[in-house]
C-alpha positions as CSV (number, residue, x, y, z in Angstrom):
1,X,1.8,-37.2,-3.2
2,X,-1.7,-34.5,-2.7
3,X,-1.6,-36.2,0.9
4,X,2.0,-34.8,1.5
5,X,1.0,-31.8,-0.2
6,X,-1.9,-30.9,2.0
7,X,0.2,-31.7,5.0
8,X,3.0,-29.4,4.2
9,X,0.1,-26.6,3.3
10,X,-1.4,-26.6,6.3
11,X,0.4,-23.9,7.8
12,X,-1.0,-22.2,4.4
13,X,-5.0,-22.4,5.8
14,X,-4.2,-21.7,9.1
15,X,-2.4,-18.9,8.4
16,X,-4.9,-17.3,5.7
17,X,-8.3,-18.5,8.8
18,X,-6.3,-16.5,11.4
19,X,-5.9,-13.3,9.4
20,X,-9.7,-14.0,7.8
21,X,-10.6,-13.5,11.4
22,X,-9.4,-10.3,11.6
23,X,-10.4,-8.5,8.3
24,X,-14.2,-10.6,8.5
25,X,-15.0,-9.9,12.0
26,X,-13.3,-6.5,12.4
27,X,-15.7,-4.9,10.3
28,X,-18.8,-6.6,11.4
29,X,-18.7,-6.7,15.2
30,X,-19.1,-3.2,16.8
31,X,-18.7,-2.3,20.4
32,X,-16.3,-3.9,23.1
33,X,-17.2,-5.5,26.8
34,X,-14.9,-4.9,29.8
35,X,-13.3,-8.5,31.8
36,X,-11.8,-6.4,34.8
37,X,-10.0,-3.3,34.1
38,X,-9.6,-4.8,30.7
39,X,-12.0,-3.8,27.4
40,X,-12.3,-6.2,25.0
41,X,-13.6,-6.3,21.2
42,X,-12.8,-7.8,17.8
43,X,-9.6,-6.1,17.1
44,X,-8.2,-7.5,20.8
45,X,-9.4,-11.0,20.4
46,X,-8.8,-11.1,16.4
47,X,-5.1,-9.9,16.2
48,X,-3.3,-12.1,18.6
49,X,-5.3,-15.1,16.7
50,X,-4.1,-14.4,13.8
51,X,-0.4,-13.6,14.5
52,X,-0.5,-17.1,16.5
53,X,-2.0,-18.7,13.6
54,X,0.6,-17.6,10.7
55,X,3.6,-18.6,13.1
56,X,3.8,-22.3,11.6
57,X,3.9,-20.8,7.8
58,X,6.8,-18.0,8.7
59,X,8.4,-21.2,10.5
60,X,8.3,-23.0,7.6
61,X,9.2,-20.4,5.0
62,X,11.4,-18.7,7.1
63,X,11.9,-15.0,7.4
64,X,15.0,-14.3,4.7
65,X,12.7,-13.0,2.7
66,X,11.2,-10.1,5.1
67,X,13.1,-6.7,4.3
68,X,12.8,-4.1,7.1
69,X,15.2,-1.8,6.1
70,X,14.1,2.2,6.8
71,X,11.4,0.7,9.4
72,X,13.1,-1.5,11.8
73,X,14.5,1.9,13.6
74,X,11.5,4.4,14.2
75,X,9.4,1.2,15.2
76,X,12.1,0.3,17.4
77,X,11.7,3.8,18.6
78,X,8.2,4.2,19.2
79,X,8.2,1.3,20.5
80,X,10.7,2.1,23.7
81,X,8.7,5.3,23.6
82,X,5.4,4.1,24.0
83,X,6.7,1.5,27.1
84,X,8.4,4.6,29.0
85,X,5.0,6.4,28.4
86,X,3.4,3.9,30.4
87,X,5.5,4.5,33.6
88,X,3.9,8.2,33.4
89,X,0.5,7.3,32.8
90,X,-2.0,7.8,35.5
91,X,-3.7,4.6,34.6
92,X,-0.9,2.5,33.4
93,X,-2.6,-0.9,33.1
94,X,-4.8,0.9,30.5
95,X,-1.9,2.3,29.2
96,X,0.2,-0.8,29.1
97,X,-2.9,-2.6,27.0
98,X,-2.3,0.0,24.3
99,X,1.6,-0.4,24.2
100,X,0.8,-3.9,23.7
101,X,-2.2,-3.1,20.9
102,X,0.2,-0.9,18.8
103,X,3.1,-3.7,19.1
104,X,0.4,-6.0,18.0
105,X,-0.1,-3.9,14.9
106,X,3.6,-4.5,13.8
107,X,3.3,-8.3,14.2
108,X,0.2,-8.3,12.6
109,X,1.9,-6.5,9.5
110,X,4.6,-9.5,8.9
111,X,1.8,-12.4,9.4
112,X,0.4,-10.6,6.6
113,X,3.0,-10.2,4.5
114,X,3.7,-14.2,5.2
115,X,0.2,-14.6,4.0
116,X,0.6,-12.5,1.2
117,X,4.1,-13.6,-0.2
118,X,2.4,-15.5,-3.0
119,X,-0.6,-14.2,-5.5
120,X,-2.9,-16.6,-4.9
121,X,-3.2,-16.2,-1.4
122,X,-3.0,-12.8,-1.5
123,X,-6.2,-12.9,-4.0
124,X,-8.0,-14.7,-1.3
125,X,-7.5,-12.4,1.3
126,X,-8.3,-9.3,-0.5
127,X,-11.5,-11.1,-1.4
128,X,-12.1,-11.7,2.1
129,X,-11.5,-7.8,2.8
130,X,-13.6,-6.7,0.3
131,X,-16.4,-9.1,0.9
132,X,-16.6,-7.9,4.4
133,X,-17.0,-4.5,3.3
134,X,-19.7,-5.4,0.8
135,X,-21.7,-6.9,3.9
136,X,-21.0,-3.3,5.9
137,X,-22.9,-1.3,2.7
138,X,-26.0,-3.5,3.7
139,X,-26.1,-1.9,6.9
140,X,-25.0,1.3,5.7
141,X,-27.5,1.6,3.2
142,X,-30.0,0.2,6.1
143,X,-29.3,3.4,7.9
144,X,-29.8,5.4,5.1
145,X,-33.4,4.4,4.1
146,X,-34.1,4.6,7.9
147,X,-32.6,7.1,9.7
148,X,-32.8,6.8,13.9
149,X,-29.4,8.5,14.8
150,X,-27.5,11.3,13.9
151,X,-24.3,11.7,14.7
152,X,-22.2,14.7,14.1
153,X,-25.0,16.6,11.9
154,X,-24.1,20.2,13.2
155,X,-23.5,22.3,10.1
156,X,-24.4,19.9,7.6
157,X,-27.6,20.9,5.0
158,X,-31.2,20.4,5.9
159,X,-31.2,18.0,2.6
160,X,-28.8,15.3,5.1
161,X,-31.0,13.2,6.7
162,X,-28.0,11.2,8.3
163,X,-24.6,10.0,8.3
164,X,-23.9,6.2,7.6
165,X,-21.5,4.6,10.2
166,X,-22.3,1.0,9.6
167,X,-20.9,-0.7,12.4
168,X,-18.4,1.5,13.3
169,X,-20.4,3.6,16.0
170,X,-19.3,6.6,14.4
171,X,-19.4,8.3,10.5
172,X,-15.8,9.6,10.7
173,X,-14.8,5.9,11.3
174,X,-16.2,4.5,8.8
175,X,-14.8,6.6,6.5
176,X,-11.4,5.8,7.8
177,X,-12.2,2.0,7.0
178,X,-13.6,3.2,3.2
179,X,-10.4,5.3,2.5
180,X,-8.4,1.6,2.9
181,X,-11.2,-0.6,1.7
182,X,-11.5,1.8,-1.9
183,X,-7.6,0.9,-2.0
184,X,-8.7,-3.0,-1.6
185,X,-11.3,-2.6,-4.4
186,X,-9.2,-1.0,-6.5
187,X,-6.6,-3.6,-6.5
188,X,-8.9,-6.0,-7.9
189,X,-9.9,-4.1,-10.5
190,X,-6.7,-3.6,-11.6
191,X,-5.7,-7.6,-11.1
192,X,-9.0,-9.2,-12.0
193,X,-10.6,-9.9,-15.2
194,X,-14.2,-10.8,-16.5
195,X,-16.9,-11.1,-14.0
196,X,-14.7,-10.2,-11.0
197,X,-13.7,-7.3,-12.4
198,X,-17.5,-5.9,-13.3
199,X,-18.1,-7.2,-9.5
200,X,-14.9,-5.4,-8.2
201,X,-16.3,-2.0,-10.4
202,X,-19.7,-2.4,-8.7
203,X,-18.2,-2.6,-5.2
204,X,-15.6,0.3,-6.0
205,X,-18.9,2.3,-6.8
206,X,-20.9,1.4,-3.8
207,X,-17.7,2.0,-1.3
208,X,-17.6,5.5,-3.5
209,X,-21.2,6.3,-2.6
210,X,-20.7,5.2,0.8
211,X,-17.7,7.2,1.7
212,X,-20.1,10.4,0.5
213,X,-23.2,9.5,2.9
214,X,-20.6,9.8,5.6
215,X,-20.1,13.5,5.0
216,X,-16.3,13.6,6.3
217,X,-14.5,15.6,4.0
218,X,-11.2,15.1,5.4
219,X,-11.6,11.3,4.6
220,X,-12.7,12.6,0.7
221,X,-9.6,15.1,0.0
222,X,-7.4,12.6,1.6
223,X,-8.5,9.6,-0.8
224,X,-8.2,12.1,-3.9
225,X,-5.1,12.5,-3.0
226,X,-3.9,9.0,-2.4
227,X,-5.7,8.0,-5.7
228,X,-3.7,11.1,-7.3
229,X,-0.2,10.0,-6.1
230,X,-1.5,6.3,-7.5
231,X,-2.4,7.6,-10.8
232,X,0.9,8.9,-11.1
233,X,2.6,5.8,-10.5
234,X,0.3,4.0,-13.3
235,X,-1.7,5.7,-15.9
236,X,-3.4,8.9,-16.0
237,X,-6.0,6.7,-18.1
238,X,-8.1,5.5,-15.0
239,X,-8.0,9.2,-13.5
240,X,-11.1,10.2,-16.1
241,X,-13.1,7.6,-14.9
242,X,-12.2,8.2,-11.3
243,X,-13.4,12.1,-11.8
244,X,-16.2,11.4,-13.7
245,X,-17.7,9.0,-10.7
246,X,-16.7,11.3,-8.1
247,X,-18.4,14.4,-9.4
248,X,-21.7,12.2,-10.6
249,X,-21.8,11.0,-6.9
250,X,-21.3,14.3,-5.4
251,X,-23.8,15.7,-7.1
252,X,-26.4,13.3,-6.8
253,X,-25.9,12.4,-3.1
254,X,-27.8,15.2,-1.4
255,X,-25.9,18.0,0.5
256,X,-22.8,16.3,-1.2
257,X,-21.6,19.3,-2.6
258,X,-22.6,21.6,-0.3
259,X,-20.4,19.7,2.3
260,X,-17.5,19.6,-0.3
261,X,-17.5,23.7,-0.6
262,X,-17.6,24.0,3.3
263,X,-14.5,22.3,3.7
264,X,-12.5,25.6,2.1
265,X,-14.4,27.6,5.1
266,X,-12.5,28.7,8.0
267,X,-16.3,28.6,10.2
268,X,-17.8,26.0,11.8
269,X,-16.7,22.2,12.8
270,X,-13.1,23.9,10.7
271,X,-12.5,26.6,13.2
272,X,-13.4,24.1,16.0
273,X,-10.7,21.8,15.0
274,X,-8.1,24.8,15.1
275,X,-9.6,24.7,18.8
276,X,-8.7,21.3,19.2
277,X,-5.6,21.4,18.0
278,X,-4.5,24.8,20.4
279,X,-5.4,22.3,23.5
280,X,-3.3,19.7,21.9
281,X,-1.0,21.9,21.9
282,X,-0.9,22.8,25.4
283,X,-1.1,19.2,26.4
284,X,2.0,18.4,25.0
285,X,3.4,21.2,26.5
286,X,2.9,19.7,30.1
287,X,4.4,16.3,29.3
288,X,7.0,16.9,26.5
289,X,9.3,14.2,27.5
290,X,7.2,11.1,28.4
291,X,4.0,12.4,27.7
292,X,1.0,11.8,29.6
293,X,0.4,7.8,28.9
294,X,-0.1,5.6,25.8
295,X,-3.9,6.0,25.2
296,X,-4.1,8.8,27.9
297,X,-5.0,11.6,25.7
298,X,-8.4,12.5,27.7
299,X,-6.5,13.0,30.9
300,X,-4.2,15.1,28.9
301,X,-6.8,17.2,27.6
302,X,-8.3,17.3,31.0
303,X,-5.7,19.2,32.5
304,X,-5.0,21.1,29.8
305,X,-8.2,22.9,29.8
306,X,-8.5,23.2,33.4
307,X,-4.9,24.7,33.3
308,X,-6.1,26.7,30.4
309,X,-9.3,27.7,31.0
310,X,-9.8,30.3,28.0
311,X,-9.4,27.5,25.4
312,X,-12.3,25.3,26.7
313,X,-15.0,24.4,24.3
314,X,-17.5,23.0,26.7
315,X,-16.2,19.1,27.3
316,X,-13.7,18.3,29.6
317,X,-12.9,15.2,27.5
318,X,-12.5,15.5,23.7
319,X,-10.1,14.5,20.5
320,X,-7.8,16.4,19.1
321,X,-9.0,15.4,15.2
322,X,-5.1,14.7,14.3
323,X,-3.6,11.3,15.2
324,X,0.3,12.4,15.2
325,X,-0.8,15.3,17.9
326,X,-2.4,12.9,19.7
327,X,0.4,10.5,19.7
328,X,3.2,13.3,20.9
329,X,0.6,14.5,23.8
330,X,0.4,10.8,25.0
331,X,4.1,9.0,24.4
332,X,6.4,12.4,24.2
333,X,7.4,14.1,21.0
334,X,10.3,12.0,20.6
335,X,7.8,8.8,20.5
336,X,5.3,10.9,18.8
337,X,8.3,11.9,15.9
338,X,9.1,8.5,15.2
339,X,5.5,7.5,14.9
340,X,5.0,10.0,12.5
341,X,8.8,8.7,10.8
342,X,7.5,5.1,10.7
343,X,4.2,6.3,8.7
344,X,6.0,8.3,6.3
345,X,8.5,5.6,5.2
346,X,5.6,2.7,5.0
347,X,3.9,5.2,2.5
348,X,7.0,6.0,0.8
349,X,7.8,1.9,0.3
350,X,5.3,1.5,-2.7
351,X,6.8,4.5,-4.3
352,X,10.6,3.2,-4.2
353,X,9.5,-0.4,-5.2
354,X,7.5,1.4,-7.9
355,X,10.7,2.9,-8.7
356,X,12.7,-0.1,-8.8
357,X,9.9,-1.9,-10.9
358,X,8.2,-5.0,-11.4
359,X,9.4,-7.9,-13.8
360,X,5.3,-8.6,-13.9
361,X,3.0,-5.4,-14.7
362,X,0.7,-6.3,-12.4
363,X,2.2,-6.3,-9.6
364,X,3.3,-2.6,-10.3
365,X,-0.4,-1.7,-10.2
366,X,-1.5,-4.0,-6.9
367,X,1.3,-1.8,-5.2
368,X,-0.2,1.5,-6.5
369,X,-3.5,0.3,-5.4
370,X,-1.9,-0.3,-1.9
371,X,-0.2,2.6,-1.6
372,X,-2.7,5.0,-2.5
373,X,-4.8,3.4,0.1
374,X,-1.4,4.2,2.9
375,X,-1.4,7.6,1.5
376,X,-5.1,8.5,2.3
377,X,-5.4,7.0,5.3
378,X,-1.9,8.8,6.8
379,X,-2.9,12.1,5.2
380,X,-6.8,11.3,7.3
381,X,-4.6,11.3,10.1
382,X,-4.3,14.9,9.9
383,X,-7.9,15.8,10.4
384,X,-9.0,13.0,12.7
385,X,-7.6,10.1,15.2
386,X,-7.6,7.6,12.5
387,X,-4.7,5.4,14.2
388,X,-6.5,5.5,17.8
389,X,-9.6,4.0,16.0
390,X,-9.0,0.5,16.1
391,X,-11.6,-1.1,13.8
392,X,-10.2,1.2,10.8
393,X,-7.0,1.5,12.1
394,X,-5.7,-2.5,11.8
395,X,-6.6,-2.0,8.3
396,X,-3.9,0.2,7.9
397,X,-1.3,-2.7,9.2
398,X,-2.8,-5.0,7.3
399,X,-2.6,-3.1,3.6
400,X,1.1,-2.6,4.9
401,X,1.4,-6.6,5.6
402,X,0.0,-6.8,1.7
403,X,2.8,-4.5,0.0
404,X,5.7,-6.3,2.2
405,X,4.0,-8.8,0.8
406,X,3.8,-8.3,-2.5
407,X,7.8,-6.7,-2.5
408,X,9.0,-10.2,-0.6
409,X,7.1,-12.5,-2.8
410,X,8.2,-10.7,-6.4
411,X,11.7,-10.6,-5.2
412,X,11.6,-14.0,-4.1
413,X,10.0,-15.2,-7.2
414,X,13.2,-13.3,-9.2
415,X,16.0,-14.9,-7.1
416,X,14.9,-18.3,-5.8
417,X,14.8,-19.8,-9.4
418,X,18.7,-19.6,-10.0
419,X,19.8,-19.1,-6.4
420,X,21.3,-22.7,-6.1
421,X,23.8,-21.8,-8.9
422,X,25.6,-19.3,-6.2
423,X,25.8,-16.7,-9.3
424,X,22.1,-16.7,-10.5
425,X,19.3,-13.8,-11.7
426,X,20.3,-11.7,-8.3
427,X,22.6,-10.2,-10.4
428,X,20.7,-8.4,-13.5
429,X,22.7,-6.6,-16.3
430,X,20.5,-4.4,-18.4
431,X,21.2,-0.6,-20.1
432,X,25.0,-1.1,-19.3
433,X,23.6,-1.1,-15.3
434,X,23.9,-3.4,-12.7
435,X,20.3,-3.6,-10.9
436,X,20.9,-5.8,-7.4
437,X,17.7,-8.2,-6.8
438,X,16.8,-9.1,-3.5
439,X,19.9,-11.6,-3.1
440,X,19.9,-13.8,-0.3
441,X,16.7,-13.9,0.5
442,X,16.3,-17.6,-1.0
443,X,17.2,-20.6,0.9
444,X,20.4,-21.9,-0.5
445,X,23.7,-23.3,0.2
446,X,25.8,-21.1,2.8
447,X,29.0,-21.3,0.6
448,X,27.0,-20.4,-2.7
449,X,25.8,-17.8,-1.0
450,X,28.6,-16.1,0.2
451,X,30.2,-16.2,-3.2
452,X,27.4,-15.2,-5.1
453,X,27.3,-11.7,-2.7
454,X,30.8,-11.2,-2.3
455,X,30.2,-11.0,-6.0
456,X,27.4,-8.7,-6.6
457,X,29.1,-6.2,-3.5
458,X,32.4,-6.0,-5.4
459,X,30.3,-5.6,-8.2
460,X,28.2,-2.8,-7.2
461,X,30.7,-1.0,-5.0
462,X,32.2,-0.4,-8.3
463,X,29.5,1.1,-9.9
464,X,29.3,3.5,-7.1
465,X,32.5,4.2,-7.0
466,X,33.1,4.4,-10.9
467,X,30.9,4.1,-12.7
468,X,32.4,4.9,-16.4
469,X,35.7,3.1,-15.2
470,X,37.3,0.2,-17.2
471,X,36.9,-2.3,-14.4
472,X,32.9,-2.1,-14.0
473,X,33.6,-2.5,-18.1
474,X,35.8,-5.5,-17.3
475,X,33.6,-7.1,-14.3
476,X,30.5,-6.9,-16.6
477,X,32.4,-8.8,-19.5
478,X,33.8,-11.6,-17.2
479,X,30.0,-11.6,-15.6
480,X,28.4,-11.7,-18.7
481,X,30.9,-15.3,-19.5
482,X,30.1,-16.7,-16.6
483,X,26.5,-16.3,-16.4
484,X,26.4,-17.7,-20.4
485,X,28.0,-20.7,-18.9
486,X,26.1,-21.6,-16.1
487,X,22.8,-21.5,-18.1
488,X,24.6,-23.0,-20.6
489,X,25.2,-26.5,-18.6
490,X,25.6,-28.1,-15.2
491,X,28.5,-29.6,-16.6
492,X,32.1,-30.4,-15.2
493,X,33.0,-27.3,-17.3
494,X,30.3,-25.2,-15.9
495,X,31.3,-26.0,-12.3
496,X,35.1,-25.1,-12.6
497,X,34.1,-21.7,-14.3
498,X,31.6,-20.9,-11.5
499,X,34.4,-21.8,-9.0
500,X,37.4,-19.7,-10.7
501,X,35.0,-16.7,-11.0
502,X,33.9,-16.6,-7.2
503,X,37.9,-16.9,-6.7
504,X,38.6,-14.0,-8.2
505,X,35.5,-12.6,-6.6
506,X,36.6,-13.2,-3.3
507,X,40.1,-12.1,-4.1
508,X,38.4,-8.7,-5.0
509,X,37.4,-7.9,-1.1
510,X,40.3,-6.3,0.2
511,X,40.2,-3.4,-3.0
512,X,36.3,-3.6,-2.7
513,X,36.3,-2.9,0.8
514,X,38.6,0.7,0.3
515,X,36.0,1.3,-2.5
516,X,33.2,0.7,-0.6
517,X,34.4,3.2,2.4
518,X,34.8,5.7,-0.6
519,X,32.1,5.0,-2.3
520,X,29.3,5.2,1.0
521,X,30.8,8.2,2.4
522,X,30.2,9.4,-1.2
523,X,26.5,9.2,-1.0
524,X,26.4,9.9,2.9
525,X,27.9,13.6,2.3
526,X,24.7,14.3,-0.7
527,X,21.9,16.8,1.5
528,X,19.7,14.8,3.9
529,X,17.0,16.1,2.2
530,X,17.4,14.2,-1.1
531,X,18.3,11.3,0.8
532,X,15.2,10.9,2.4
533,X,12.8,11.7,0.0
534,X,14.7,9.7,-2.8
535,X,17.8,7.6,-1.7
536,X,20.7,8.0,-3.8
537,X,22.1,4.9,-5.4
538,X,24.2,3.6,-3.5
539,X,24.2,0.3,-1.2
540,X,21.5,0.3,0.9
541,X,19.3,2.7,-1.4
542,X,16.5,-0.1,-2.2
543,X,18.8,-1.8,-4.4
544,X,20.7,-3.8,-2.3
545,X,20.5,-3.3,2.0
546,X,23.3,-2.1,3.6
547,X,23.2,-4.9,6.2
548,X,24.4,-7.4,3.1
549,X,26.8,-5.2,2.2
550,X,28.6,-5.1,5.5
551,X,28.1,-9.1,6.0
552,X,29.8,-9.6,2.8
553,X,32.6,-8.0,3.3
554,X,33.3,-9.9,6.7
555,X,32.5,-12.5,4.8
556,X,29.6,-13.6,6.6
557,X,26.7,-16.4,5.0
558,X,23.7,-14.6,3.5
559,X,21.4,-17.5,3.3
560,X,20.3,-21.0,5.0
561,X,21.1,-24.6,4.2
562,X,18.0,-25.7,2.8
């Protein structure tokens, strides 16, 4: 029996070794060589390893439980955006390698989330991340006792000797990869106990301390706010301790809080980013459409200045310190808007699963940890190129990988236990509500899933539609029967009550259908501007995806044989 086990869990260790590649060597291996016309380094080797190596487990646990509603479209998007991009590019083998590095990214985010279904695996990887950045503070802290470079020390005080960068050729990227690994760290501390925990504390502390020696103070206001937004969705009892080591830190590290009361000045590197940003401006202005070439942004600032010259700043070649500028100037605005679309509903998908809730507390705070993390680092994007910096940026798709994750593995762990009875938890009555969760996603019988749906759509198309009406009042009384006698046996009894109730269910469809035209364009008429920031509730809101909706009432299978 353990020799069948370990053969079925092999896709398991491959699958966790291919994505250890990526968040071990990542952070360790600095600089790139050129094959050809073609640079190389640990992101472009790592990556298409590790998405190679989680194919067997995704074959094997199949992809049901993967929910891409609100993404699939501005990826899709950006995507198509990014390709035509390449036909405008000057250099378009260079620019077809980044098309292909950013659609590497989004397949790096599901073998992830594969990875990261299921706690313990999850644990193991977040070790791996944070042990890797536990190895980078050696040679941070290397640099620190022993200055050689400086990098970026204009305006800082004479009390700085230098700026930590690790590995990462650069302090401003290494703050990028601190904003995400503090999130990492912090999700440990809030699911470990004991010893780990202290050891999580003491590495939260040093990635703390770290993220100050790098002097980047858009990379500190942005985590402040990420860990604000976080707090909010926990406690406000881990904010204190937060503060207090954030103000004991600035104050001791030297310059620290010098550098933090320069950031409110409008002089210096502050008005030299406004700088940036006017040429950015102009760039996009001379290739609005297509833009000027996935990962082109030099040329594009090239000509901008030349075609400009009263806005040059003494380089010919320069960033424009704000990754979604960046992004219109090289792929178009309409690529560059969907980027910027696809960001903003990844860091909005921890707060709506937050809102929706965890049956287990902890996973409630892993997401927070997670999503504070998205937060900062899409809110550094502002004030630098953090998603053109690879070694930080496939962090980003890989904390996103974690919270698909952990939504697919908690809503798989709710439905999968009573999915074989065709009319099992996916269905949740509690406060006189009906809460839809995750149905379908389980391998089951094709038959017991189509019942099981076309019951909770009838069901929740009548909530929508009326709410306080006698026949939600009705279908929660019959539901509630039926649900005491399936857990009540697997008898003959059990059976034929199952089988009249998904009867009547599907004799429902016609009268649910006209409700469910009524009740959509119902919630489709409320101001875009609520819809977006905080879907109504109706189908499709988070509660239960539209795309079920619609194969239920043609009457289409939900689920596999299996």
């Amino acid at each position: 029996m353990m020799q069948v086990d370990r053969r079925r869990r092999w896709p398991e260790y491959l699958a966790i070794a291919g994505v250890g590649l990526v968040v071990t060597l990542v952070p360790m291996v600095q600089g790139r060589i050129s094959i050809g016309p073609v640079p190389v380094d640990a992101v472009i080797i790592t990556v298409p390893l590790a998405i190679l190596a989680s194919l067997p487990l995704l074959w094997r646990d199949g992809l049901e439980w993967l929910d891409l509603r609100w993404r699939q479209g501005p990826a899709l998007l950006f995507m198509f955006a990014a390709l035509l991009s390449v036909l405008a590019s000057g250099d378009r083998v260079s620019s077809f390698m980044t098309f292909l590095r950013y659609a590497s990214y989004l397949a790096l985010a599901v073998s992830v989330a594969g990875v990261a279904r299921h706690d313990p695996r999850r644990r193991q990887l977040i070790w791996l991340v944070a042990g890797a950045g536990a190895i980078t503070f050696v040679h941070a802290a290397f640099q620190w006792v022993s200055p050689t470079i400086g990098i970026g020390m204009g305006g800082l005080p004479e009390a700085v000797a230098t700026r930590v960068f690790a590995t990462f050729g650069n302090p401003n990227f290494y703050a990028e990869y601190l904003v995400l690994l503090f999130a990492v760290i912090l999700y440990l501390i809030l699911s470990e106990d004991g010893w780990r925990r202290r050891l999580a504390e003491g590495l939260l502390l040093g990635a703390a301390g770290f993220l100050l020696l790098t002097y980047t103070r858009g990379s500190w206001l942005a985590l402040v706010l990420g860990l604000i937004v976080a707090m909010g969705m926990i406690s406000r009892r881990y904010a204190g301790r937060l503060l207090a080591m954030g103000v004991a830190l600035t104050v001791v590290i030297p310059g620290g809080l010098e550098r933090l009361l320069s950031t409110f000045s409008m002089e210096g590197t502050a008005s030299f980013r406004l700088r940036l940003w006017r040429i950015a401006g102009e760039a996009i202005k001379m290739n609005p459409l297509l833009g000027a070439g996935a990962g082109e942004y030099y040329s594009a600032f090239t000509e901008a200045v030349r075609a400009n010259p009263i806005l040059g700043i003494g380089y010919y070649e320069y960033g424009a310190h704000n990754t979604f500028l960046t992004l219109i100037a090289e792929v178009g605005v309409l690529g560059g808007i969907a980027f910027t679309w696809l960001v903003f509903v990844l860091v909005r998908q921890g707060l709506l699963l937050q809102r929706e809730g965890f049956r287990d507390r902890t996973l409630g705070l892993q997401n927070a940890a997670i999503t504070a993390g998205l937060i900062a680092f899409a809110i550094n994007g502002f004030t630098s190129n953090a998603f053109q910096h690879p070694q930080a940026a496939v962090f980003f798709w890989v904390l996103v990988g974690v919270q698909v994750g952990i939504a697919g593995g908690a809503n798989s762990t709710e439905a999968c236990a009573a999915a074989h009875t065709g009319v099992g938890e996916g269905l949740k009555v509690s406060d006189g509500s009906v809460v839809v969760r995750s149905w379908g996603r389980c391998r089951s019988s094709v038959r017991s899933m189509v019942r099981g749906s076309t019951v909770v759509a009838a069901c929740r198309v009548m909530q929508v539609a009326a709410p306080h009406s006698g026949s939600v009042r009705v279908v929660r009384a019959v539901w509630t029967a039926a649900q005491r006698g399936v857990r009540a046996s697997h008898s003959g009894v059990a059976r034929l009550a199952r089988g009249a109730f998904g009867a009547w269910a599907l004799s429902t469809t016609g009268w649910a259908s006209g409700q469910a035209i009524r009740g959509l364009s119902r919630c489709w008429t409320r101001s875009f501007a609520r819809r977006v920031l905080f879907p109504s509730r109706c189908a499709g809101d988070g509660l239960l995806p539209r795309s079920v909706v619609v194969r239920t009432m043609l009457g289409i299978g939900a689920g596999r044989d299996g």
